[in-house]
mmCIF file of the N, C-alpha and C atoms, coordinates in Angstrom:
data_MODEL
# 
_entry.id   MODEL 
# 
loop_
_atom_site.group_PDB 
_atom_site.id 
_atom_site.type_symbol 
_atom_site.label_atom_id 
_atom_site.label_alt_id 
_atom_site.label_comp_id 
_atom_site.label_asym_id 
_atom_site.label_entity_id 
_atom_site.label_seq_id 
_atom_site.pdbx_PDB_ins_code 
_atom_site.Cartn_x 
_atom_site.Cartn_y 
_atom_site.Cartn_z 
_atom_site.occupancy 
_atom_site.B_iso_or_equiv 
_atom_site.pdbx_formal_charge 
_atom_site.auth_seq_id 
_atom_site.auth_comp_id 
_atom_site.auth_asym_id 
_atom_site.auth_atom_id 
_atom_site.pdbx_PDB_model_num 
ATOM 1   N N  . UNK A 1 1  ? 79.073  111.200 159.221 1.00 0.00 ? 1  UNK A N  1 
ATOM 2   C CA . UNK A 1 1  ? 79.851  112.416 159.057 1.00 0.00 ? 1  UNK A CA 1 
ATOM 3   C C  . UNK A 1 1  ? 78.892  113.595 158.898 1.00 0.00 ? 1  UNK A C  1 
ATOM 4   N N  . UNK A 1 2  ? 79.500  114.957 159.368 1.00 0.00 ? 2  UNK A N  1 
ATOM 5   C CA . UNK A 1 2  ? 78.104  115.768 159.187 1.00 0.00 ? 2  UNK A CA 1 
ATOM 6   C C  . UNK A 1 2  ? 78.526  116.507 157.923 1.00 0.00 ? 2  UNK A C  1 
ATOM 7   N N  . UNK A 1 3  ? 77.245  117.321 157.153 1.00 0.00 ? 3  UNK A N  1 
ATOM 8   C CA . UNK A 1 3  ? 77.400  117.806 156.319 1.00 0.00 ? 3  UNK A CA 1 
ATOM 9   C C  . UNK A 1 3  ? 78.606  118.990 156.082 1.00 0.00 ? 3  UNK A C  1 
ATOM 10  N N  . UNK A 1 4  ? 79.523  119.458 157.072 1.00 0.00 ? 4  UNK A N  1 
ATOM 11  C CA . UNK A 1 4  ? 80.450  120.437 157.040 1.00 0.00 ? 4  UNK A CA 1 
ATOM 12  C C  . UNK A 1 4  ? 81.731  119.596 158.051 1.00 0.00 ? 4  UNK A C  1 
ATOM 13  N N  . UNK A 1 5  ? 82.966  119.256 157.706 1.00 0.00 ? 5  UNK A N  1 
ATOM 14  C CA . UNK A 1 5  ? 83.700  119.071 158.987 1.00 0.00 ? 5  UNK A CA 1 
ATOM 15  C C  . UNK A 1 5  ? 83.561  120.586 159.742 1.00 0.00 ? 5  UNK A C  1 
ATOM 16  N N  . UNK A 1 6  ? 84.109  120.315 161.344 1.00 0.00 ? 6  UNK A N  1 
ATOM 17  C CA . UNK A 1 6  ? 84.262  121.470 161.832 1.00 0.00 ? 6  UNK A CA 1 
ATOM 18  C C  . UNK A 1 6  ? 85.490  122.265 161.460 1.00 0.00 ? 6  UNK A C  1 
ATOM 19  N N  . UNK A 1 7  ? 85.695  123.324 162.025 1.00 0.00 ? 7  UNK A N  1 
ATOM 20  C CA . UNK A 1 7  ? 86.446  124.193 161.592 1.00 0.00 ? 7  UNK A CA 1 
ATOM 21  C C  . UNK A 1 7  ? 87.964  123.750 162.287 1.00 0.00 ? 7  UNK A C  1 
ATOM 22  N N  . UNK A 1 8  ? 87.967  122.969 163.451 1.00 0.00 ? 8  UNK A N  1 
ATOM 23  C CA . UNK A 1 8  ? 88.987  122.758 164.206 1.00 0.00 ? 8  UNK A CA 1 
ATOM 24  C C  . UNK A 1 8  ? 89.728  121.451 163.544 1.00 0.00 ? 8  UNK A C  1 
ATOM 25  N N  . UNK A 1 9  ? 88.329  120.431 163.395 1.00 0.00 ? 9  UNK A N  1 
ATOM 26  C CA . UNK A 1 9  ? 88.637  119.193 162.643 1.00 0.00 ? 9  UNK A CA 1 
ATOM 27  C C  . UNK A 1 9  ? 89.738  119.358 161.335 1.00 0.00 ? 9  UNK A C  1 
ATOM 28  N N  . UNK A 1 10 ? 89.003  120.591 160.535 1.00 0.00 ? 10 UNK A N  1 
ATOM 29  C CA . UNK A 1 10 ? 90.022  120.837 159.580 1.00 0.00 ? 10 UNK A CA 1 
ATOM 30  C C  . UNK A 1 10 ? 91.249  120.945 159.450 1.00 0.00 ? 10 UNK A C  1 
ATOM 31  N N  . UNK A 1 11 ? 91.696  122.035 160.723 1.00 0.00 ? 11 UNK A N  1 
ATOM 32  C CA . UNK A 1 11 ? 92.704  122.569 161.009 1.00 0.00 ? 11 UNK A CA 1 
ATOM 33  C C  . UNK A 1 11 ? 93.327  121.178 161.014 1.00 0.00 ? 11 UNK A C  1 
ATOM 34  N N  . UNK A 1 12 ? 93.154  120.751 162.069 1.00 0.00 ? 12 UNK A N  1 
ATOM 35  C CA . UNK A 1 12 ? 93.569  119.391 162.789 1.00 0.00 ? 12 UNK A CA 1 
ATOM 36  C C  . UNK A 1 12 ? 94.406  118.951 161.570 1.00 0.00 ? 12 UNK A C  1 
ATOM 37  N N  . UNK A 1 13 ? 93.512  118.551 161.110 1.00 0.00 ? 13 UNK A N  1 
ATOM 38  C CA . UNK A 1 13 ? 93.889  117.527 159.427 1.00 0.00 ? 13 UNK A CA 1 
ATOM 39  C C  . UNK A 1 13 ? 94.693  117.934 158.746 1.00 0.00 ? 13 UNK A C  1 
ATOM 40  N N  . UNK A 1 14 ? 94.788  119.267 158.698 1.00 0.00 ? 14 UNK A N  1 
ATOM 41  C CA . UNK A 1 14 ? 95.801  120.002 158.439 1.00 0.00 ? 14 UNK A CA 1 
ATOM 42  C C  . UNK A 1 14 ? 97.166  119.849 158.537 1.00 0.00 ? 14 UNK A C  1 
ATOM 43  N N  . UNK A 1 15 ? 97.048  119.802 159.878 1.00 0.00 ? 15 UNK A N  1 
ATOM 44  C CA . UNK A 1 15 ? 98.391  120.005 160.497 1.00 0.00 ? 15 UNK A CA 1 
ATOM 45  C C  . UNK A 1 15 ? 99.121  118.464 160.305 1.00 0.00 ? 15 UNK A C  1 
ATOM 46  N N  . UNK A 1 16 ? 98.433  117.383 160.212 1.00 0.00 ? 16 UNK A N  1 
ATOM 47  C CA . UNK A 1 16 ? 99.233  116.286 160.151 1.00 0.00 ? 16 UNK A CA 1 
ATOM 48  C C  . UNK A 1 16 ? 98.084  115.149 159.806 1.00 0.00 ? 16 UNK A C  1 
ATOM 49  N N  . UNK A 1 17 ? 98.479  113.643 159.511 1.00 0.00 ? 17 UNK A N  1 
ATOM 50  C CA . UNK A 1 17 ? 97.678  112.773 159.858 1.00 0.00 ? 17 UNK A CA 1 
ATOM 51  C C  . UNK A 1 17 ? 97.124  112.052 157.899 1.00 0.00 ? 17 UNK A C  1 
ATOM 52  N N  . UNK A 1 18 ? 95.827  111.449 158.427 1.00 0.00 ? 18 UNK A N  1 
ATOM 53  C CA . UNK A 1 18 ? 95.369  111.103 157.251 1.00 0.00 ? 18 UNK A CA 1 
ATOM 54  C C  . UNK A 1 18 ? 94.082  111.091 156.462 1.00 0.00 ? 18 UNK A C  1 
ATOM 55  N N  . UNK A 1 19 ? 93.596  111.492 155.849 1.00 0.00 ? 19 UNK A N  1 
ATOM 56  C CA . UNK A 1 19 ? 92.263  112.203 155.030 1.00 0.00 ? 19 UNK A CA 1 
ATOM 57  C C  . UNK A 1 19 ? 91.824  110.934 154.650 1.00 0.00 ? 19 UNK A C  1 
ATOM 58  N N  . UNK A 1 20 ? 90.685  110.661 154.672 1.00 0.00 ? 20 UNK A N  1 
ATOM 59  C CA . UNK A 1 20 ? 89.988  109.418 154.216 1.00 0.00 ? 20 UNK A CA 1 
ATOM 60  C C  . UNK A 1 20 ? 89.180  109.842 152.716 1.00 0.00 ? 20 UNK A C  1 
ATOM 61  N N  . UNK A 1 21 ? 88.625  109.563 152.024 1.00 0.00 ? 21 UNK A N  1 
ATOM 62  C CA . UNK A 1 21 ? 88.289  110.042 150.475 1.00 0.00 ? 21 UNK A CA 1 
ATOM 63  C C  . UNK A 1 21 ? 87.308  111.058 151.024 1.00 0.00 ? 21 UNK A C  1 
ATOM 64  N N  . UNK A 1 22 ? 86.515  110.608 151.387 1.00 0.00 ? 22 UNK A N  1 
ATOM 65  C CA . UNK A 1 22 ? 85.214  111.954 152.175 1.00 0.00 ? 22 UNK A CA 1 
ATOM 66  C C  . UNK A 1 22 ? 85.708  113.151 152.582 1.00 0.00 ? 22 UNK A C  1 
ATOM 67  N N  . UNK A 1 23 ? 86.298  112.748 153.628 1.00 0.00 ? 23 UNK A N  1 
ATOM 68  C CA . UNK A 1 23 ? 87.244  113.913 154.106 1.00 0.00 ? 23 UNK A CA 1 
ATOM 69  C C  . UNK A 1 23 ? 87.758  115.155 153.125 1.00 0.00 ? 23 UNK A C  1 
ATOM 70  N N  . UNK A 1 24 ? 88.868  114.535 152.422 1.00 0.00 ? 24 UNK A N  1 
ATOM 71  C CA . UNK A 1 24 ? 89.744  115.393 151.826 1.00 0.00 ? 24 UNK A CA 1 
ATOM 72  C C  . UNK A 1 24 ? 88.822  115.679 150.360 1.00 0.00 ? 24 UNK A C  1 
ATOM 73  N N  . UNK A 1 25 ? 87.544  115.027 150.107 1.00 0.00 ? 25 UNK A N  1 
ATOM 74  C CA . UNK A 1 25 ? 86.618  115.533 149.006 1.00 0.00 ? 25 UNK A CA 1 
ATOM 75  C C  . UNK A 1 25 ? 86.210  116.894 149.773 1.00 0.00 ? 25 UNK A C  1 
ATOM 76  N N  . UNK A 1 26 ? 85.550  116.598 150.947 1.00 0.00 ? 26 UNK A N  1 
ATOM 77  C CA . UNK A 1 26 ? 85.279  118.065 151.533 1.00 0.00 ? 26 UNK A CA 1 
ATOM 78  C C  . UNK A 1 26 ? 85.745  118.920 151.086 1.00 0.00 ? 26 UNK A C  1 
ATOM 79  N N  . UNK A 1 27 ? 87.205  119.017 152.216 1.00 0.00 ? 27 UNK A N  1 
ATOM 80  C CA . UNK A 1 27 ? 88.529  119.876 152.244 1.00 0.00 ? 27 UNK A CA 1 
ATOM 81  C C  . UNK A 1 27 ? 88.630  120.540 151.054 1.00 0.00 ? 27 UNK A C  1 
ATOM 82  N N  . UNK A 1 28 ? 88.780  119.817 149.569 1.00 0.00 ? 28 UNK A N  1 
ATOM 83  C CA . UNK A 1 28 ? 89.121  120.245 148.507 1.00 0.00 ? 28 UNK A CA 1 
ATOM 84  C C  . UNK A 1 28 ? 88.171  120.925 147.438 1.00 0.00 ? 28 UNK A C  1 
ATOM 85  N N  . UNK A 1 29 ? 87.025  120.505 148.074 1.00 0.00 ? 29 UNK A N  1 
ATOM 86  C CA . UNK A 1 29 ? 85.772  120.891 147.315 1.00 0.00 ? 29 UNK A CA 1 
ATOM 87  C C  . UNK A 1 29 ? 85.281  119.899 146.113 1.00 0.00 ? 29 UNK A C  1 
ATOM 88  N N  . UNK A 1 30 ? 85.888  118.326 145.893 1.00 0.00 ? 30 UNK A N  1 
ATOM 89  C CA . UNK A 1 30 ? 85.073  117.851 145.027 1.00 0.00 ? 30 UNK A CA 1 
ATOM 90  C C  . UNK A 1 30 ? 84.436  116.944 145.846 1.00 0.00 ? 30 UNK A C  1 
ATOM 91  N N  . UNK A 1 31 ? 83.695  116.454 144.679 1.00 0.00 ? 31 UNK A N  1 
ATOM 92  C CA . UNK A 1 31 ? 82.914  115.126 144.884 1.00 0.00 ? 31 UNK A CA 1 
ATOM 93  C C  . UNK A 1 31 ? 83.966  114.232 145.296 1.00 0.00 ? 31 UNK A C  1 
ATOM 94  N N  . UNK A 1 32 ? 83.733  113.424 146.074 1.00 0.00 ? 32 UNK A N  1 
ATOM 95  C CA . UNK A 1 32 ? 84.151  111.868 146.335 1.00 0.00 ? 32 UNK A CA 1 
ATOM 96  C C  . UNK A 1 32 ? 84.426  111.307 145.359 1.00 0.00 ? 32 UNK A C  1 
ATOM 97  N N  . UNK A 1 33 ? 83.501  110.867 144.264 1.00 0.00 ? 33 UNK A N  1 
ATOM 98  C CA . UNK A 1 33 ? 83.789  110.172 143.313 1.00 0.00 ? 33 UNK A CA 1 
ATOM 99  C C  . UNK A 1 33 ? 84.699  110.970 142.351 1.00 0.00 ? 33 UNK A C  1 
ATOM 100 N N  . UNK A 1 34 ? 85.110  111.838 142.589 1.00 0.00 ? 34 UNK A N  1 
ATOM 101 C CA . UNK A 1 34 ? 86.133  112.436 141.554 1.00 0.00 ? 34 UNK A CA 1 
ATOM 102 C C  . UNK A 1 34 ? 87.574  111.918 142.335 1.00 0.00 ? 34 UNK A C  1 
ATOM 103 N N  . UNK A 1 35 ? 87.553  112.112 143.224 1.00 0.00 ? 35 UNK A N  1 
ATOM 104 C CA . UNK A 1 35 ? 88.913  111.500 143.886 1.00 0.00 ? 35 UNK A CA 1 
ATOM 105 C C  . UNK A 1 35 ? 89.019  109.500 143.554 1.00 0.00 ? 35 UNK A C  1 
ATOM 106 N N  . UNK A 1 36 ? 87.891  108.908 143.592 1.00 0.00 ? 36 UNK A N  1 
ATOM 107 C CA . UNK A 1 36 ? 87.563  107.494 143.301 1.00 0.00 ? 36 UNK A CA 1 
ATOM 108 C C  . UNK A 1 36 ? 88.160  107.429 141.841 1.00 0.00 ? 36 UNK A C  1 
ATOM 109 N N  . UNK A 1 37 ? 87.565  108.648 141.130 1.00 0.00 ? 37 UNK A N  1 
ATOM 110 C CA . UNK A 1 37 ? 87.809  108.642 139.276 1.00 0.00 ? 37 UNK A CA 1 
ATOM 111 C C  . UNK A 1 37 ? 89.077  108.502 139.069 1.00 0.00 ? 37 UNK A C  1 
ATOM 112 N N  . UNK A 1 38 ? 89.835  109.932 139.657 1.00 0.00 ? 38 UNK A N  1 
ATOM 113 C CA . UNK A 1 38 ? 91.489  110.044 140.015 1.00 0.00 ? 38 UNK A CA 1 
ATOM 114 C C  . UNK A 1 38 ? 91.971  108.442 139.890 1.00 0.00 ? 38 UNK A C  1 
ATOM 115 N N  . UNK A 1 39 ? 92.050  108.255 141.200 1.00 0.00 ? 39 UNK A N  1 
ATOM 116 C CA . UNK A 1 39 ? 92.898  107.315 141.360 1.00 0.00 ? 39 UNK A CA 1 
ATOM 117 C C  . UNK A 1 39 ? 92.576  105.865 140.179 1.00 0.00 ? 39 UNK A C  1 
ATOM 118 N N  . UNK A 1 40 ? 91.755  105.750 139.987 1.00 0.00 ? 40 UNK A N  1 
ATOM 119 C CA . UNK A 1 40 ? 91.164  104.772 138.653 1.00 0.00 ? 40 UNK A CA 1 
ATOM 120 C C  . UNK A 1 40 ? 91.601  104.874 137.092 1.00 0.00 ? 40 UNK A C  1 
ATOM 121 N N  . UNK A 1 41 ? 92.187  106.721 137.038 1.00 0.00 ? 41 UNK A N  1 
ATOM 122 C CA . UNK A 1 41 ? 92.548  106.556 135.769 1.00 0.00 ? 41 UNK A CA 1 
ATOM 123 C C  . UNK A 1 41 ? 93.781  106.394 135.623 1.00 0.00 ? 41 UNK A C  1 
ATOM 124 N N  . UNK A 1 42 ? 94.190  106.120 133.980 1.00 0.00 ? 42 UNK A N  1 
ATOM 125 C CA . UNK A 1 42 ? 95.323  105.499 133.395 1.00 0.00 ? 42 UNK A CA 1 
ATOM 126 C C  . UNK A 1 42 ? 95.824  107.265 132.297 1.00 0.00 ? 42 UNK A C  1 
ATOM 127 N N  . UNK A 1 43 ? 97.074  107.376 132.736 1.00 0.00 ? 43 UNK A N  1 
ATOM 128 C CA . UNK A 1 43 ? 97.522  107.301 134.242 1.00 0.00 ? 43 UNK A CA 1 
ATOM 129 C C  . UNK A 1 43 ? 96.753  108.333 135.662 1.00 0.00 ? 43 UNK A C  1 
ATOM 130 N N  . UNK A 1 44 ? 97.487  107.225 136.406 1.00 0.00 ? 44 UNK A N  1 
ATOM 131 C CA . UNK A 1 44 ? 96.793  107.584 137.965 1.00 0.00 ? 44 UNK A CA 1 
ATOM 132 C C  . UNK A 1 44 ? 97.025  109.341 137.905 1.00 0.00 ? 44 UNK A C  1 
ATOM 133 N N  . UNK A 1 45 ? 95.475  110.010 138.574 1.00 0.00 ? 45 UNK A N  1 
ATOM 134 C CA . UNK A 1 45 ? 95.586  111.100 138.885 1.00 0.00 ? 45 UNK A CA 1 
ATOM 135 C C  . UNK A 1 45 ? 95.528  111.676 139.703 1.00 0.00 ? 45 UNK A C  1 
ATOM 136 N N  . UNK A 1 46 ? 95.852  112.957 140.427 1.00 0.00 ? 46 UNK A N  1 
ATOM 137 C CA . UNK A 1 46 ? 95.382  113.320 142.031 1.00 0.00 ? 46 UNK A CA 1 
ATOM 138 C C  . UNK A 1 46 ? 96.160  113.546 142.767 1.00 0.00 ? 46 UNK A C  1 
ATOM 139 N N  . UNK A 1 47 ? 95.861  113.549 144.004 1.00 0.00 ? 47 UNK A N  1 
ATOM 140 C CA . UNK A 1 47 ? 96.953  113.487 144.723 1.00 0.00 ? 47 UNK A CA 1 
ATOM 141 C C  . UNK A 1 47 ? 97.603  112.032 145.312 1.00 0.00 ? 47 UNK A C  1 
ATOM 142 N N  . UNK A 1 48 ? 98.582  111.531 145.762 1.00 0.00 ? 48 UNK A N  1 
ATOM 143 C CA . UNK A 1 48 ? 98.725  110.457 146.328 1.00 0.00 ? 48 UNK A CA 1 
ATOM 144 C C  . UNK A 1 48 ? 97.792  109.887 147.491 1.00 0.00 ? 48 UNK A C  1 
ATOM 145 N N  . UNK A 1 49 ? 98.154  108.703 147.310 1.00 0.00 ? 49 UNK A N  1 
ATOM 146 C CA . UNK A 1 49 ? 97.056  107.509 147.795 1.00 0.00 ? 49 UNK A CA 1 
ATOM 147 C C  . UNK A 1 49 ? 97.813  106.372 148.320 1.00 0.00 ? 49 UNK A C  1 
ATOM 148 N N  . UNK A 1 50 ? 97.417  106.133 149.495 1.00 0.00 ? 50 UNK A N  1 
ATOM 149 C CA . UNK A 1 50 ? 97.700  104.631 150.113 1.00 0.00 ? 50 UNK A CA 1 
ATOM 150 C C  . UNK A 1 50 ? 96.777  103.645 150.454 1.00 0.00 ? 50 UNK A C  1 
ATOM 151 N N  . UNK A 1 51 ? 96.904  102.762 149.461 1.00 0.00 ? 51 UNK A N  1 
ATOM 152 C CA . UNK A 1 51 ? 95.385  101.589 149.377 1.00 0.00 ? 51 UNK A CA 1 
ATOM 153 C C  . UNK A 1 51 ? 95.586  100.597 150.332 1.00 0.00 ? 51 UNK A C  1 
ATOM 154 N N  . UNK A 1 52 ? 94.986  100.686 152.074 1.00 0.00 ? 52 UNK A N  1 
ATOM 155 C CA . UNK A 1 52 ? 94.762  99.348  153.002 1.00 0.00 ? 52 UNK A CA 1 
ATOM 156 C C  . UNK A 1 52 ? 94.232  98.086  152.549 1.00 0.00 ? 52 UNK A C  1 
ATOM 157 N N  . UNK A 1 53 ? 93.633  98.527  151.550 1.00 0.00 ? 53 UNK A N  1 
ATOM 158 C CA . UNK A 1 53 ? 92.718  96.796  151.220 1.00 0.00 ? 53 UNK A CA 1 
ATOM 159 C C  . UNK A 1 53 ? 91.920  97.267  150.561 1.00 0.00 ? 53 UNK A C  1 
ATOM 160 N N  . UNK A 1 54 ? 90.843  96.715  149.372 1.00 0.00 ? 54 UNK A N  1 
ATOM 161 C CA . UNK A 1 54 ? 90.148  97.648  148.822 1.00 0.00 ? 54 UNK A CA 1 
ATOM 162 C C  . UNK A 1 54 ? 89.226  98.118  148.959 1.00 0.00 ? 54 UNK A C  1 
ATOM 163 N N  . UNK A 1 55 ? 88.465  98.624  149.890 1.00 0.00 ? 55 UNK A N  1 
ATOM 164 C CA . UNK A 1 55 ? 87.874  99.185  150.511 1.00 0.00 ? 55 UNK A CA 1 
ATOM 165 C C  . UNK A 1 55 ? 88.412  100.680 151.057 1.00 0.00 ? 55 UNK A C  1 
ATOM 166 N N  . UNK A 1 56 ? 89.324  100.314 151.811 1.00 0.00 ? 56 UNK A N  1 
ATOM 167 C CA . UNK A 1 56 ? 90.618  101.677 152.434 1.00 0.00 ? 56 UNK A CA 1 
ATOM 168 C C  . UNK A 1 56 ? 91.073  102.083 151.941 1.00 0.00 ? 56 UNK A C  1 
ATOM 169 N N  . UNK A 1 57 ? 90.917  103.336 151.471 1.00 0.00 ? 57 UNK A N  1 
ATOM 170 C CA . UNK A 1 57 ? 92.118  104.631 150.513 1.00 0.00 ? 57 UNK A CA 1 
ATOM 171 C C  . UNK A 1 57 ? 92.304  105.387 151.440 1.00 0.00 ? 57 UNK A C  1 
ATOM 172 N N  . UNK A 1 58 ? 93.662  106.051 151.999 1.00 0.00 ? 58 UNK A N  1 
ATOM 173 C CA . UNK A 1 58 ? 93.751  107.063 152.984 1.00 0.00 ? 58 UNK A CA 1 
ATOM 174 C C  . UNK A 1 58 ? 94.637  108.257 152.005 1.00 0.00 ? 58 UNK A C  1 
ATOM 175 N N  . UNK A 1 59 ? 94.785  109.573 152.506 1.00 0.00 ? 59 UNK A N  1 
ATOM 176 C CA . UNK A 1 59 ? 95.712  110.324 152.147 1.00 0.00 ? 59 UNK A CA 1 
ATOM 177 C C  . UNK A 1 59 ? 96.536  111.071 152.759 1.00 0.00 ? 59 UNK A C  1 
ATOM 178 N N  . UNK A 1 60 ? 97.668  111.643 152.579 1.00 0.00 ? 60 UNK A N  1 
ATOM 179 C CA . UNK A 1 60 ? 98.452  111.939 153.587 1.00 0.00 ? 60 UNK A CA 1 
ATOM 180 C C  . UNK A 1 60 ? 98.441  113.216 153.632 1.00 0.00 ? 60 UNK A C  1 
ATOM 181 N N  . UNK A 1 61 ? 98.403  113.579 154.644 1.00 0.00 ? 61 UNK A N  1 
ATOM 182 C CA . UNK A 1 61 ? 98.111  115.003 154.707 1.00 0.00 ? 61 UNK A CA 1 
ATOM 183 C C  . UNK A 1 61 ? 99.034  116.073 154.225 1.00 0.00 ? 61 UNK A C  1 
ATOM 184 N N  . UNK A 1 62 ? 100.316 115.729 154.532 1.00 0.00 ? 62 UNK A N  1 
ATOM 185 C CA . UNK A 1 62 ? 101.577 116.110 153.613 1.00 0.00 ? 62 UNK A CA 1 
ATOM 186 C C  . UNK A 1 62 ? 101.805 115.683 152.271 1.00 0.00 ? 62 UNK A C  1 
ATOM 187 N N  . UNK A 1 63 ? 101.146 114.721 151.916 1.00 0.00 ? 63 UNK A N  1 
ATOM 188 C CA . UNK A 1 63 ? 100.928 114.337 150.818 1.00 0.00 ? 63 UNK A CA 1 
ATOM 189 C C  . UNK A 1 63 ? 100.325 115.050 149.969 1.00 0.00 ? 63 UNK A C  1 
ATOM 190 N N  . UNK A 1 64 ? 98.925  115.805 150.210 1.00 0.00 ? 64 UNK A N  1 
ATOM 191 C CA . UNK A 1 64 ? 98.348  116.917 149.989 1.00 0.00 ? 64 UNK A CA 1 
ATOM 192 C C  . UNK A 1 64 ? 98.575  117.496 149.537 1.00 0.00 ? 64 UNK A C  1 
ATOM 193 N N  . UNK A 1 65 ? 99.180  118.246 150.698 1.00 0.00 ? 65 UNK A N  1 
ATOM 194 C CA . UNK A 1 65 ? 99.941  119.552 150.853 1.00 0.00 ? 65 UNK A CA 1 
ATOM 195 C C  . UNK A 1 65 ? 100.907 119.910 149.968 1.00 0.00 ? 65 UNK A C  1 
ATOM 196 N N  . UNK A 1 66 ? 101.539 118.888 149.439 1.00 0.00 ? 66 UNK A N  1 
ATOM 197 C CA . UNK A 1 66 ? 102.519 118.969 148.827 1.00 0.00 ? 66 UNK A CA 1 
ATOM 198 C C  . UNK A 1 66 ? 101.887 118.784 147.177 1.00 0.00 ? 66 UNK A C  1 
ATOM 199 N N  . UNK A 1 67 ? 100.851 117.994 146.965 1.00 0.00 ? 67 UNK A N  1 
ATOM 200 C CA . UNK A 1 67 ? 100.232 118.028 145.676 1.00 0.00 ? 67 UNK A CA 1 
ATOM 201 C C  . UNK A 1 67 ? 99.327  119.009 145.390 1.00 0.00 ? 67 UNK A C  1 
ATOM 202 N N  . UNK A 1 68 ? 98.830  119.787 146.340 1.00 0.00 ? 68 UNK A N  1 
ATOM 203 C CA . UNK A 1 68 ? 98.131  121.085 146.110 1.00 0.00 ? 68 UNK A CA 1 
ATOM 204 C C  . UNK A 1 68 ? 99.144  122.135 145.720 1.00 0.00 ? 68 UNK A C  1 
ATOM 205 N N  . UNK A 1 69 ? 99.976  122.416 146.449 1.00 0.00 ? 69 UNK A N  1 
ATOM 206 C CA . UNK A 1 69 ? 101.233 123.420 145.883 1.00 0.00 ? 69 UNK A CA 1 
ATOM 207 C C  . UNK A 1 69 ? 101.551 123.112 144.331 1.00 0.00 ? 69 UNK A C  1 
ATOM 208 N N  . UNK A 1 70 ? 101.665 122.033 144.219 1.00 0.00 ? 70 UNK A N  1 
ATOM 209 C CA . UNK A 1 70 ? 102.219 121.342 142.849 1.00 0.00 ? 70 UNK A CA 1 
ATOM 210 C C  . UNK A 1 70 ? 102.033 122.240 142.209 1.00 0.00 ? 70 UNK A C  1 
ATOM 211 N N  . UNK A 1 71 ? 100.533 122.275 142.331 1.00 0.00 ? 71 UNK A N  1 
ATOM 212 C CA . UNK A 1 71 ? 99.130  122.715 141.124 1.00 0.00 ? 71 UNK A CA 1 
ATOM 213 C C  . UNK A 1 71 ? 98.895  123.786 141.302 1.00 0.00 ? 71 UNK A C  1 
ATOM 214 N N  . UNK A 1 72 ? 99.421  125.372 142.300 1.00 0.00 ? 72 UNK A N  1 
ATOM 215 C CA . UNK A 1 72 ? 99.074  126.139 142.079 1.00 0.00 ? 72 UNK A CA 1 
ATOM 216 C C  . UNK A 1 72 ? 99.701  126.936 141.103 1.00 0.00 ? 72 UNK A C  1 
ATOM 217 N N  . UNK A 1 73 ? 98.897  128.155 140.837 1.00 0.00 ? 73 UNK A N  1 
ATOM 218 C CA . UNK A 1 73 ? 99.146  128.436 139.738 1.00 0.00 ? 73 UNK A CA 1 
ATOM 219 C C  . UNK A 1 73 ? 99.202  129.959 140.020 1.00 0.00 ? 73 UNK A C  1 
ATOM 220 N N  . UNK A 1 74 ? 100.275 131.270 139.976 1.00 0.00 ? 74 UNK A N  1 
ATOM 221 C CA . UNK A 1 74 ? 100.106 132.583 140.330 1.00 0.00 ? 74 UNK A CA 1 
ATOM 222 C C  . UNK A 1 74 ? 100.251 133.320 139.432 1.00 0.00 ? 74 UNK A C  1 
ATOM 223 N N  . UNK A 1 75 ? 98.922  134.380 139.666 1.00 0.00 ? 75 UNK A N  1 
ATOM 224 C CA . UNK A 1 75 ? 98.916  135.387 138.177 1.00 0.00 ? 75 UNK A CA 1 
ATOM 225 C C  . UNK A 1 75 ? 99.962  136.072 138.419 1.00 0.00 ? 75 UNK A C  1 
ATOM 226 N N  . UNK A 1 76 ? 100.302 136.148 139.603 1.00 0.00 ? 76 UNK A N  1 
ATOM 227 C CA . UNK A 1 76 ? 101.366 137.581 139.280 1.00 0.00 ? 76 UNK A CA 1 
ATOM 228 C C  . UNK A 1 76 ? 103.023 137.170 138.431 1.00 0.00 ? 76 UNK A C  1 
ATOM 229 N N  . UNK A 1 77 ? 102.820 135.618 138.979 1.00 0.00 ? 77 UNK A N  1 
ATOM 230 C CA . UNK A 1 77 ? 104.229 135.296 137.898 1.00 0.00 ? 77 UNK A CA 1 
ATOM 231 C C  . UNK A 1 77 ? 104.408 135.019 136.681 1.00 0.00 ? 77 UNK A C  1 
ATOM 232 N N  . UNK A 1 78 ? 105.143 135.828 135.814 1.00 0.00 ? 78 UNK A N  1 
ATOM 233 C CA . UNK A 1 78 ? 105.225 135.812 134.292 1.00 0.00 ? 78 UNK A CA 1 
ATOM 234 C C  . UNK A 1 78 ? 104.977 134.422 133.820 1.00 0.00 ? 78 UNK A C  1 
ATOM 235 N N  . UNK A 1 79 ? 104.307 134.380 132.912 1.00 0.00 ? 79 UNK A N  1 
ATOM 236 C CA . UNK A 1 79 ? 104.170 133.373 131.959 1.00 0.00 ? 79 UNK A CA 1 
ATOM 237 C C  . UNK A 1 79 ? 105.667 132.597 131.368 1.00 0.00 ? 79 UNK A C  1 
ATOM 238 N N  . UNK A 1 80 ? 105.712 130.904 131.339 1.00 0.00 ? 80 UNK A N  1 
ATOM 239 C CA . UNK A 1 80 ? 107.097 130.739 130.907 1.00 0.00 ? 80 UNK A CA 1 
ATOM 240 C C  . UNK A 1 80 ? 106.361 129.890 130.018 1.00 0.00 ? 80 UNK A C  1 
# 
């Protein structure tokens, strides 16, 4: 894998499909092993995960998408 996905690759990934731990560490800006940590702790953290065997963790790209929104957070909306 090279040190940056490309810019299209991203998009790509974006738009649909499935993030492998590397990948979506990129994308998101952590380490790998923080997504490894995630899913390891009690209780499970992160975003969702589908385990092929143990070796294979994939993520869903809507899956993501939908757990990144979760978590944002906007100054401009009042405090509740």
């Amino acid at each position: 894998m090279t040190e940056t996905l490309e810019l299209h690759n991203v998009a790509g990934l974006l738009l649909g499909g499935w993030y492998t731990t590397e990948e979506l560490a990129e994308i998101i800006g952590v380490d790998p092993s923080t997504l490894r940590r995630w899913r390891t702790a009690s209780p499970v953290q992160g975003p969702p995960f589908v385990r092929l065997s143990g070796a294979v963790t994939r993520y869903s790209a809507v899956d993501v998408q939908r757990w990144l929104m979760s978590h944002r957070i906007d100054p401009q909306e009042p405090s509740r």
